[in-house]
LOKE-57554 format. One record per residue: residue in one letter; chain; z, x, y of N, C-alpha, C in turn. Coordinates in steps of 0.02 Angstrom, whole numbers. Layout:
REM residues N
A / A / Z / X / Y / Z / X / Y / Z / X / Y .
...
REM end
This chain:
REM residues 113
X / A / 3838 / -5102 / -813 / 3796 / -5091 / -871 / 3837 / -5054 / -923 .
X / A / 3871 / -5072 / -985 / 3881 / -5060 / -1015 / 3862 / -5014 / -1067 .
X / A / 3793 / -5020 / -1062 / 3753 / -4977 / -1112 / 3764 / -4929 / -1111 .
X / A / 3785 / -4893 / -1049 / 3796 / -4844 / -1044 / 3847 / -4809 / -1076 .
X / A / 3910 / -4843 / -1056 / 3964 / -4816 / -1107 / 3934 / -4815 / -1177 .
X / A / 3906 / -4864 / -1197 / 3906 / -4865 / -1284 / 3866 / -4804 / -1272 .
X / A / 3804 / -4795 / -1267 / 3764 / -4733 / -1261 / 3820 / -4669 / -1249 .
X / A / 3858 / -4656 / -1210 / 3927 / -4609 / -1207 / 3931 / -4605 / -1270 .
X / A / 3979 / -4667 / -1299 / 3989 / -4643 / -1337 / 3979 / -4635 / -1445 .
X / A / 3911 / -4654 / -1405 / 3842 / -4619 / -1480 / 3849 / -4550 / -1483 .
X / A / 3823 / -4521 / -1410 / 3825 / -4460 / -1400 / 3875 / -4409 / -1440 .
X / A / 3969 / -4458 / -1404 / 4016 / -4418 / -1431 / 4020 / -4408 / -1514 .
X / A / 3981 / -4468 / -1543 / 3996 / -4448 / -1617 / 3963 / -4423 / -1648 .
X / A / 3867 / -4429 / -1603 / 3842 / -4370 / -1640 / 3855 / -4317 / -1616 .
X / A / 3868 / -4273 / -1558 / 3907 / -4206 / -1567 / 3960 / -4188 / -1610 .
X / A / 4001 / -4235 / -1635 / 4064 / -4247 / -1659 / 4053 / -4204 / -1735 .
X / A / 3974 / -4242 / -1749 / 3958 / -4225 / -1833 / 3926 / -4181 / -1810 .
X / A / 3887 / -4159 / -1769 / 3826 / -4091 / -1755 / 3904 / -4028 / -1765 .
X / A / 3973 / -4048 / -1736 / 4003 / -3994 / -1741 / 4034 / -3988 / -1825 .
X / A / 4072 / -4040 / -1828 / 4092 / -4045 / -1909 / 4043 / -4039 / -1962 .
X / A / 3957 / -4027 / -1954 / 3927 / -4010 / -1995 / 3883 / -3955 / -1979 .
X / A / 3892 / -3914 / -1933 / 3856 / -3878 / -1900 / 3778 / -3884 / -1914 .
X / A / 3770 / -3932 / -1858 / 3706 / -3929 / -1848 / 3674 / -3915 / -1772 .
X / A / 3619 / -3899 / -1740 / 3598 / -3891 / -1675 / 3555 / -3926 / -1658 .
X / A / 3548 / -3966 / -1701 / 3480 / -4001 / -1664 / 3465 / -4065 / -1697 .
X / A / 3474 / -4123 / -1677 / 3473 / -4187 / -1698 / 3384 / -4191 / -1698 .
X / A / 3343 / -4222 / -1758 / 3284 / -4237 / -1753 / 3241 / -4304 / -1720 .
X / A / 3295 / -4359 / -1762 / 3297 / -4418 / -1771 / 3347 / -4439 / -1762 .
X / A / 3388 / -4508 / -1725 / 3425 / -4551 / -1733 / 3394 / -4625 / -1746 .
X / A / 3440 / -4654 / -1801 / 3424 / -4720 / -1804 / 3486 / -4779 / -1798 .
X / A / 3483 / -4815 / -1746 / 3531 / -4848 / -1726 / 3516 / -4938 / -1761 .
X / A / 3561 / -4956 / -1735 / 3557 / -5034 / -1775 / 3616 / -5070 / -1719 .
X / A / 3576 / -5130 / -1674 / 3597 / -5159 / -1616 / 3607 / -5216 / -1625 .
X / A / 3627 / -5272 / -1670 / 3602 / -5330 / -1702 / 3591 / -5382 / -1638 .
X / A / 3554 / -5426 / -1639 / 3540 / -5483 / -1593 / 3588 / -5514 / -1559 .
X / A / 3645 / -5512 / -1597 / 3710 / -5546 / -1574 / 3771 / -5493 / -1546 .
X / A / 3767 / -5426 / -1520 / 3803 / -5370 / -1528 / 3816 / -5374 / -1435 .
X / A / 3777 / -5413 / -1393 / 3795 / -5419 / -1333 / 3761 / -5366 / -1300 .
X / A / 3712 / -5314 / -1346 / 3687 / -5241 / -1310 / 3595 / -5258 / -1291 .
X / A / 3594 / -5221 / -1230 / 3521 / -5246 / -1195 / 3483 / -5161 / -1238 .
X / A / 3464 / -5198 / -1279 / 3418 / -5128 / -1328 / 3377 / -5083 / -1266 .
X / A / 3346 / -5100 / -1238 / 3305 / -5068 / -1176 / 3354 / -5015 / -1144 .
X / A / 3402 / -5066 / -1118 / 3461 / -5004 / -1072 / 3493 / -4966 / -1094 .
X / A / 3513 / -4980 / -1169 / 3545 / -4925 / -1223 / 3495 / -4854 / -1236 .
X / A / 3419 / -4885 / -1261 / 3380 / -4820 / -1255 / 3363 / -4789 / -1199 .
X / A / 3377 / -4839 / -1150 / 3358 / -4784 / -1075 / 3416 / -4721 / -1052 .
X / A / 3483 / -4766 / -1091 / 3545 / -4728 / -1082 / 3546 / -4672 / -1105 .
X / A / 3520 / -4700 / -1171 / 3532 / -4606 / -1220 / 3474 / -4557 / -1187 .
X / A / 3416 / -4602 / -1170 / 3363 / -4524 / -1167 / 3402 / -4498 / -1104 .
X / A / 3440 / -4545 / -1049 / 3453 / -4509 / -1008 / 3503 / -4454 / -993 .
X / A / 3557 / -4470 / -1046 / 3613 / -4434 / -1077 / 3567 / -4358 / -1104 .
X / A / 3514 / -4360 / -1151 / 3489 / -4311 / -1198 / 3484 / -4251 / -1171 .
X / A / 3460 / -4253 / -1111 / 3450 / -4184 / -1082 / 3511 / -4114 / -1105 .
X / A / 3489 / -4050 / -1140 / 3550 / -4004 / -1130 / 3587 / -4055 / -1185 .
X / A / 3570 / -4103 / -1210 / 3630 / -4107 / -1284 / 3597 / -4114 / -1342 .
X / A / 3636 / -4116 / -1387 / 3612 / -4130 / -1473 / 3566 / -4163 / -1455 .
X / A / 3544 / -4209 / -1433 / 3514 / -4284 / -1434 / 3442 / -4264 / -1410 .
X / A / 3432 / -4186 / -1373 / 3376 / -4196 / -1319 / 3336 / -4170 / -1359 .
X / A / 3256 / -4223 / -1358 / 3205 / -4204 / -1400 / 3220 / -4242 / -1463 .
X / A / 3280 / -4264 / -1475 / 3260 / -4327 / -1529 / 3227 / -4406 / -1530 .
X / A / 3210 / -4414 / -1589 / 3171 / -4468 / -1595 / 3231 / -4526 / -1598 .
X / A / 3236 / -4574 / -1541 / 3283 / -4634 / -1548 / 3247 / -4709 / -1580 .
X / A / 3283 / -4713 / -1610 / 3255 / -4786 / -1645 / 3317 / -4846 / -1645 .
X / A / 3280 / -4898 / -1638 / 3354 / -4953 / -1619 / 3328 / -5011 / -1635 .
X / A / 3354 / -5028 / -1735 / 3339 / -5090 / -1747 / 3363 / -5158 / -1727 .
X / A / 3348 / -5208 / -1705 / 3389 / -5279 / -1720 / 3385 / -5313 / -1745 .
X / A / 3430 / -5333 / -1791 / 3428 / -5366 / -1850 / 3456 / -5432 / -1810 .
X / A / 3428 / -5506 / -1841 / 3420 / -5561 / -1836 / 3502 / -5569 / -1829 .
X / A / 3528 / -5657 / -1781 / 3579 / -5638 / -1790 / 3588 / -5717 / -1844 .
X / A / 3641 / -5738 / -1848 / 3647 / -5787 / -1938 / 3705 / -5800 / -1925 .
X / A / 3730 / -5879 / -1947 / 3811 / -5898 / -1926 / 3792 / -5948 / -1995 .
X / A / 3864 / -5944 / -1997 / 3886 / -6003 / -2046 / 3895 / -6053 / -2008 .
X / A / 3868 / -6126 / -2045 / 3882 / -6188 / -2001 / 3939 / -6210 / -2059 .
X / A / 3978 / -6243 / -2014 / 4040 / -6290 / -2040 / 4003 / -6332 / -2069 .
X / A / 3956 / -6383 / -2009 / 3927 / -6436 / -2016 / 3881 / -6449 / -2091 .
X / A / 3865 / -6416 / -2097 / 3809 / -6409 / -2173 / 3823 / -6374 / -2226 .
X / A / 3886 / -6344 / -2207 / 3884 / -6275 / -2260 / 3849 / -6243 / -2273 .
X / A / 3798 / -6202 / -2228 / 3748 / -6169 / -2261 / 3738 / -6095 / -2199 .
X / A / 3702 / -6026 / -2220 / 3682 / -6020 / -2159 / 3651 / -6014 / -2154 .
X / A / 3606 / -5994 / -2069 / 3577 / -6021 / -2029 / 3561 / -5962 / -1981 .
X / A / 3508 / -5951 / -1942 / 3466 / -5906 / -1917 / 3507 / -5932 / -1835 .
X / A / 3514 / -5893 / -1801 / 3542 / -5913 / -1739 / 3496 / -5845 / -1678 .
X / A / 3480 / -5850 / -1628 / 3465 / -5814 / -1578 / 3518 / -5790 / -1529 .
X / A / 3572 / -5811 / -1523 / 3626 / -5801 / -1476 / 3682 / -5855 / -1482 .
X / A / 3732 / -5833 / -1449 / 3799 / -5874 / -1479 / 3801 / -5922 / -1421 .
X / A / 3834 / -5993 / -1459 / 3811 / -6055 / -1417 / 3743 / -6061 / -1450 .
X / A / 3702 / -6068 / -1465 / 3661 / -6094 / -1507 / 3680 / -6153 / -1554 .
X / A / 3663 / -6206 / -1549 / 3665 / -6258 / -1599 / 3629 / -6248 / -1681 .
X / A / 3658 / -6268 / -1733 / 3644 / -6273 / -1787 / 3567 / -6273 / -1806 .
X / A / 3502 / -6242 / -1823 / 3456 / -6260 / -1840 / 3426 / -6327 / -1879 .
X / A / 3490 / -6331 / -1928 / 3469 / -6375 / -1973 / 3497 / -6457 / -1952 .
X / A / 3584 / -6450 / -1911 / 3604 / -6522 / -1913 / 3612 / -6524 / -1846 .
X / A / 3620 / -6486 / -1807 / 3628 / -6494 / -1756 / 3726 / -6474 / -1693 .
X / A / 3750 / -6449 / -1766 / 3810 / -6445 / -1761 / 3826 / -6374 / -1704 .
X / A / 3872 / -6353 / -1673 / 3887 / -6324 / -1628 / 3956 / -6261 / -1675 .
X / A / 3980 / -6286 / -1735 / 4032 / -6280 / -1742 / 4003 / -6204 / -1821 .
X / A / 3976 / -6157 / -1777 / 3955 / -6112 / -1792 / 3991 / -6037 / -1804 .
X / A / 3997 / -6001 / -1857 / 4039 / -5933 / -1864 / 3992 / -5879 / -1870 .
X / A / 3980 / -5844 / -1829 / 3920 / -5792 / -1861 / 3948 / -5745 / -1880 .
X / A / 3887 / -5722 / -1920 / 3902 / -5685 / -1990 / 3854 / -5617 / -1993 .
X / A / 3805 / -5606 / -1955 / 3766 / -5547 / -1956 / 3734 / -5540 / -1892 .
X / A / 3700 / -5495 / -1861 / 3683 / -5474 / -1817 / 3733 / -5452 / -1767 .
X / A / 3780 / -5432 / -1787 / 3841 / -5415 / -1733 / 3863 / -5330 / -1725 .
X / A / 3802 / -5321 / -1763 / 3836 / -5228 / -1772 / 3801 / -5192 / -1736 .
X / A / 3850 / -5141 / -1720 / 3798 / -5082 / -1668 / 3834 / -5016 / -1699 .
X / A / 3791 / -4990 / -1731 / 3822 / -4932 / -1782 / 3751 / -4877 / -1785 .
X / A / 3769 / -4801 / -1807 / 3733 / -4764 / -1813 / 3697 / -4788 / -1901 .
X / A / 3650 / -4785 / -1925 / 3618 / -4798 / -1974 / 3587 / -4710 / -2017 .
X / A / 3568 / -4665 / -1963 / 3553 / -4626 / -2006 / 3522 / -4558 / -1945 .
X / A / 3549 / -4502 / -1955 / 3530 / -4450 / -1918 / 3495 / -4391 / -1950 .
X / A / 3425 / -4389 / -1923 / 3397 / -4314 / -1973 / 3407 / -4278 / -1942 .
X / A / 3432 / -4190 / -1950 / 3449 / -4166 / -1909 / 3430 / -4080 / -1937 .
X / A / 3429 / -4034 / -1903 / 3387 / -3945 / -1920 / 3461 / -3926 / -1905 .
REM end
């Protein structure tokens, strides 16, 4: 399970800024997992609450958007809404697909006391 590491290392970078900005207490995190990022959103939030205890993180509010994932087709020139990679073209049917969004797993925004 991977999640785990990534959850590691969320953790390490929000302590990273809780120290470089002195803060103690994270309120809110808002994460962003995109559809196509390979991350099981469920096991990532089970990771962090389980991480939270005794750190920045414990008692914050986790949030974890996924944004749609979208490839450029060769075939049509156009893009195109995709659910997972290997997915065929919506529109022509083409295979010969580059995606272009839903691939990020990044912190989005931390409120923090």
């Amino acid at each position: 399970m991977h999640e785990a590491s990534l959850a590691g290392g969320v953790l390490q970078l929000v302590e990273a800024t809780a120290a470089r900005e002195s803060f103690t207490h994270l309120l809110s995190l808002r994460l962003e997992a995109g559809q196509l990022a390979g991350v099981d959103v469920r096991a990532l939030r089970f990771a962090l609450e389980s991480l939270a205890p005794g750190t920045v993180l414990d008692g914050a509010v986790i949030d974890i958007e996924t944004p749609p994932g979208q490839a450029w087709c060769m075939g049509c020139c156009q893009t195109v809404p995709i659910g997972q990679r290997g997915d065929a073209c919506p529109s022509c049917g083409s295979y010969q697909l580059q995606p272009t969004a839903g691939l990020e797993l990044r912190v989005l925004e931390m409120r923090v006391e």
